[in-house]
N, C-alpha and C positions, 0 to 999 in steps of 0.2 A: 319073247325077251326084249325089252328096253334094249336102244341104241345106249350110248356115251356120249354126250357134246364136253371138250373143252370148252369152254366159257370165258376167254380172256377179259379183263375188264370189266367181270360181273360185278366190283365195287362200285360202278359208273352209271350214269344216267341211263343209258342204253343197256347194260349189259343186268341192271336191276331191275328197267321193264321187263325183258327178255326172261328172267326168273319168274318176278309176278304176273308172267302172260296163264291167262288159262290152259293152254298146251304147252306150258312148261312139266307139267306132269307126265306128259308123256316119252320124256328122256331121263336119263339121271345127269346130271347137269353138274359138274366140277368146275368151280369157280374161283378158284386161287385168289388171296388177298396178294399184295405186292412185296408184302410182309411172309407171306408162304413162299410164292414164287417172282424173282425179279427177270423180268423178261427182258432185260437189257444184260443178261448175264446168259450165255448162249449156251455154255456149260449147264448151267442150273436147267434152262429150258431142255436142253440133249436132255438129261436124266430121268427130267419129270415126264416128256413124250414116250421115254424107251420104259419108262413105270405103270404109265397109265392105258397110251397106245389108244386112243378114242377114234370112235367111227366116224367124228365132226367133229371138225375145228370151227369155231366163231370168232374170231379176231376182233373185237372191238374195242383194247385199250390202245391208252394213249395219252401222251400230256395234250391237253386241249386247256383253250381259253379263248377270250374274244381281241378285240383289235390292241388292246392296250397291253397285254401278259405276251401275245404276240411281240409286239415290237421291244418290249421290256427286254424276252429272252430269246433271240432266234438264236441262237446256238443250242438252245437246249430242247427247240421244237422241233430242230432239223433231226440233231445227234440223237435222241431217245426217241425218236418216234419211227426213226428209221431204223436203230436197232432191236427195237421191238417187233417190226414187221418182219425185219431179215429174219431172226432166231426163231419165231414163230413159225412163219409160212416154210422155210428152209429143213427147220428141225420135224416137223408135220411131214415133209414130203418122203425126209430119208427114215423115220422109223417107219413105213407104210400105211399114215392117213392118207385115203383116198377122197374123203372129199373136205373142202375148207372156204368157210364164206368168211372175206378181209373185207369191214367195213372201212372206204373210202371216206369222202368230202369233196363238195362242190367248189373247196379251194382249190383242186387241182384244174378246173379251166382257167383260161386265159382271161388275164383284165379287161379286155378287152373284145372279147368274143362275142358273136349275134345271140342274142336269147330269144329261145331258150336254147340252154345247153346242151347239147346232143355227145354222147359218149365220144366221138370221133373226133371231138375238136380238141383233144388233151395232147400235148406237148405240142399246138398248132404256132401259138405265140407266147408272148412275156405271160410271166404270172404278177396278179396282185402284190406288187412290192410288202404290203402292211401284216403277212402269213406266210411267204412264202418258204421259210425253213418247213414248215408245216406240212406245205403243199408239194414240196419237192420230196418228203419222204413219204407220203400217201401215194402219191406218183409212181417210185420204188418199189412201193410193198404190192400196188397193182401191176405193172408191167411184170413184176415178178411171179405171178400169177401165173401171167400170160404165157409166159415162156415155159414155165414149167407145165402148164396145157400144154404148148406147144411141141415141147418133145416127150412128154407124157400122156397121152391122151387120155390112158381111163383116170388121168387126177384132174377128178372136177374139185377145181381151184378156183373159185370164181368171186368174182365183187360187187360190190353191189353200194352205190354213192347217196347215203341219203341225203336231202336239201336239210335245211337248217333245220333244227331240233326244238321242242320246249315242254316241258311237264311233270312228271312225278319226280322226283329226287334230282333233280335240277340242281344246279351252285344259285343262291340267292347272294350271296357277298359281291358287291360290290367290285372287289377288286378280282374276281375270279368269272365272275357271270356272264352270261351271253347275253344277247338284245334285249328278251321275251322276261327272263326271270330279271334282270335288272333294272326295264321298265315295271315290272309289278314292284318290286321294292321301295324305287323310288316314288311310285306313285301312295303307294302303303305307309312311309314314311310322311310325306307329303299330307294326306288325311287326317294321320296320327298329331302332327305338329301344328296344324292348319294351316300350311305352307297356301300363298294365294298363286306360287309360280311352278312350273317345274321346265328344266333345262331339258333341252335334245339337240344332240350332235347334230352340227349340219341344220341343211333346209328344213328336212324329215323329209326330202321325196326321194331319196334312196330307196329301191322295193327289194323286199325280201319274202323269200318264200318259206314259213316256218310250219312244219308240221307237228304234229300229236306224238312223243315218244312212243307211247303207247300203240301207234298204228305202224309204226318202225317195227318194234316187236311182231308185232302181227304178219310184217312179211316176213322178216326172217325167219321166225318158226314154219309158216306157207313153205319157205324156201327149203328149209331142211327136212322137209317131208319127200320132198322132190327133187334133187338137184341135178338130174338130169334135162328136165325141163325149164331148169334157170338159164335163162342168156350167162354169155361170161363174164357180161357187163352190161350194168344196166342202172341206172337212175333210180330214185325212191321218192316220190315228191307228188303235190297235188296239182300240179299245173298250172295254178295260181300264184300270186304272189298280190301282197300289200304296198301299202308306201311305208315308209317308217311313221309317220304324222298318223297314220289309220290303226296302228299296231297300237301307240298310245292312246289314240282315242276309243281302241273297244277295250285295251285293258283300263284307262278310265271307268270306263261306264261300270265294269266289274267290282272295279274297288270300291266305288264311291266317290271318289274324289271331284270335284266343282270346279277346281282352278283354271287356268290358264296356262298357255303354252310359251316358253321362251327358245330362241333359236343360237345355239354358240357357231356361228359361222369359220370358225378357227378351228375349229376342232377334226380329224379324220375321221372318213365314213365311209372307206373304202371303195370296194366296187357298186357304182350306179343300181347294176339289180344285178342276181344271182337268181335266174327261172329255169328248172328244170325242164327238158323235153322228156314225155312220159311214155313216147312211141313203144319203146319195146317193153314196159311196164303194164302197159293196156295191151299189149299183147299175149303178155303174160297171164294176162287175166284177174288183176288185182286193184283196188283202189284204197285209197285213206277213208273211213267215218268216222272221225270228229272233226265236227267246225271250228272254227275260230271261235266262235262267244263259248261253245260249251268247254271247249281244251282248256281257253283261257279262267272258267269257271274253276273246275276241275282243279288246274293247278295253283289259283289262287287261295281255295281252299286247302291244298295240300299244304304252303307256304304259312300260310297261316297254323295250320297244324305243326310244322317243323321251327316254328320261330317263338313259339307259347310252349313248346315245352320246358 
């Protein structure tokens, strides 16, 4: 007999890899639209957990967006993101799910922190002013984990922080987009019009570490096969990271585009670099496969497919 995964946020980049993983078939997988269930409403969640009652919980909604929807709305990145975790992780524990993976972010380290990242330096110092509503309720919905480990032992509660994200069903808009799909736009834009320039925040030597959604999906499903061999926290990343100026110039080379690069020195670019430490990750026994040129292949062609129809 098939498990039951809850699926929070299965509308979402993450949680529609996670459906189109090839071991998605081996769970039955309930994935609530926001429009079926609002998980800011702790009532609605109490009933649907005491209805359904799954053997896994996967936590990965969330208002997400990049530096600019950040500072736009920190009241609404703190308040829904952290009501989300509560009513979740809270309502899962009391109807008796025993086990629940809360996807995290690497906004929860310090601005300031050695990289790479090591699970142990969170609540160490200040957080990145430019997310931090964001980061203070990813923060919550972990430490709340923790505790309820803590005086629960058989609830394996646990989390799991992936580094930056980019791929199949990605935000391409503009005002909504992260780094990876907003560089492909603009540069896709740019080709299309015969743009001879294109603009990038900053220097471009901010480095970021962005992986394959797709290989996200691949640990989690890893994870849910096993979760007593999951740490209770642990990192999801390649170990590498880029500058931002190298991000453009391989999704460049992807798109086609010739031009040239301009620098807006005014603009915010938040933290220097965000590198995951992958110690307990390689421990675990798991790594990312896809590259950078092929991911970026991958989802250039997906982008392309979603914007011609």
């Amino acid at each position: 007999m098939r498990g039951k995964i809850l699926l929070t946020g299965g509308s979402g980049m993450v949680g529609r890899n996670i459906r189109a993983h090839e071991r998605a078939g081996e769970w039955d997988i309930l994935a609530p639209s926001s429009r079926e269930l609002d998980l800011t409403d702790r009532a609605a969640v109490s009933t649907y957990m005491e209805a359904e009652r799954p053997d896994l919980v996967i936590h990965a909604a969330g208002r997400v967006g990049g530096i600019h929807a950040n500072m736009a709305h920190p009241v609404a990145f703190l308040a829904d993101n952290a009501a989300m975790g509560q009513n979740v992780i809270l309502e899962a524990h009391r109807v008796g799910v025993r086990q629940l993976i809360n996807l995290a972010s690497t906004c929860m380290y310090p601005r300031d922190a050695p990289n790479p990242l090591r699970e142990d330096m969170i609540l160490t110092a200040p957080l990145e002013p430019t997310n931090e509503g964001y980061a203070l309720a990813k923060i919550m919905a972990t430490r709340l984990c923790e505790y309820i480990r803590r005086e629960d032992e058989g609830a394996l509660f646990k989390t799991l922080i992936p580094c930056n994200l980019y791929g199949f069903y990605d935000k391409f808009d503009p005002k909504h987009s992260h780094l990876v799909p907003a560089i492909i736009h603009k540069l896709h834009v740019a080709k299309q019009t015969g743009a001879e320039t294109v603009e990038i925040w900053g220097d471009g030597t901010a480095r970021r570490e962005f992986m394959f959604a797709g290989d996200l999906a691949d640990a989690v499903l890893r994870a849910a096969r096993d979760m007593q061999a999951l740490p209770d926290l642990m990192n999801v990343g390649l170990g590498h990271d880029h500058s931002i100026n190298h991000y453009y110039g391989a999704a460049a080379e992807v798109v086609g585009w010739r031009g040239r690069f301009t620098h807006d020195l005014t603009r915010p670019v938040g933290m220097q670099q965000k590198l995951c430490a992958i110690d307990r990750q390689e421990a675990w026994g798991w790594q990312p496969q896809t590259s950078l040129p092929e991911g970026l292949k991958r989802t250039y062609r997906h982008y392309l497919e979603v914007t011609q129809q």
